[in-house]
ZAGUDREN-323584 format. One record per residue (C-alpha): residue number from 1; x, y, z. Coordinates in steps of 0.2 Angstrom, whole numbers, plus 5000, padded with zeros to 4 digits. Layout:
NUM/X/Y/Z
...
END
This chain:
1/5027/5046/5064
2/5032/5042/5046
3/5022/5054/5035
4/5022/5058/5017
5/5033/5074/5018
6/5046/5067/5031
7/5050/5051/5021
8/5048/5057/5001
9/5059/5072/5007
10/5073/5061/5012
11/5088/5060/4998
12/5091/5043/5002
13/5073/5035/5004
14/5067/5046/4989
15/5084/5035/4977
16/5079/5018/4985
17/5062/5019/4978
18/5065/5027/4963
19/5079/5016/4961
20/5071/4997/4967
21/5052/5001/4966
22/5039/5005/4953
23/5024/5017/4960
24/5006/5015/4957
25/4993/5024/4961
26/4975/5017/4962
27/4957/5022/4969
28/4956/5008/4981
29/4938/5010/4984
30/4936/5002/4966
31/4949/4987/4967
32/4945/4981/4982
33/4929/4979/4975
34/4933/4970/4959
35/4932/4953/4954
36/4944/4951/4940
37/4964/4950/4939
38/4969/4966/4945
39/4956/4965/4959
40/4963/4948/4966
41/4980/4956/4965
42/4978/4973/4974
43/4967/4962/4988
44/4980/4950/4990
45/4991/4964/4992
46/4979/4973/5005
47/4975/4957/5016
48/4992/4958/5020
49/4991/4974/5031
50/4980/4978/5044
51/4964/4982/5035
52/4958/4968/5027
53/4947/4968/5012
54/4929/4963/5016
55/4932/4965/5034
56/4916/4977/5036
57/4929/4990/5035
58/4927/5007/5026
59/4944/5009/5018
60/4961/4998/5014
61/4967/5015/5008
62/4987/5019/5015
63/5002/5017/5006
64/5007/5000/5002
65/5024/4992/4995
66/5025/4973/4987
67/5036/4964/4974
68/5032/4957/4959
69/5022/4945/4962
70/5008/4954/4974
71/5017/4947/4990
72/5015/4961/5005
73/5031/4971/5011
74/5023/4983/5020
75/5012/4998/5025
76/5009/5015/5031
77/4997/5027/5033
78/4997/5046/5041
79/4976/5042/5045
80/4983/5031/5059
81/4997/5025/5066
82/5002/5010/5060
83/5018/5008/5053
84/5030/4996/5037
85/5031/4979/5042
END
C-alpha cells in the first residue's frame, strides 16, 4: 500500500514533487462546501477521484495531485485502498 512514510521517504519521489509540483494543503470539509472560485476549483479537482462531492458522502479527504488548470492526475489515501490513477 502506498502510504505517507513509504512514498515521502523515497529520494526519488520526494525530487519529482518538489521539483514538478506545488503542495497545498487544505481543510476539505470547508472547500467542498464552498460556492466561490476556489470552491469550484478544488470540486472539480475531487470529482475526479473516487469520492465525489455532493455524493451523500462524508469526506473527499486523501491526497490529491492535478495541473494547473484543476484537471485530475490522481489520488490516494492510507483510509482505504484506493490508489494514483
Amino acid at each position: 500500500m502506498l502510504d505517507r512514510e513509504s512514498s515521502f521517504s523515497h529520494p526519488e519521489i520526494v525530487a519529482l514533487l518538489k521539483n514538478n509540483f506545488v503542495p497545498v494543503a487544505i481543510d476539505q470539509a470547508y472547500q467542498r462546501r464552498q460556492k466561490d472560485a476556489e470552491g469550484r476549483f478544488y470540486q472539480k479537482i475531487a470529482n475526479g477521484g473516487p469520492r465525489k462531492v455532493g455524493d451523500g458522502g462524508p469526506t473527499t479527504q486523501g491526497r490529491y495531485t492535478a495541473d494547473a488548470e484543476g484537471r485530475f492526475l490522481g489520488y490516494n489515501t492510507t483510509a482505504i485502498r484506493e490508489t494514483f490513477s
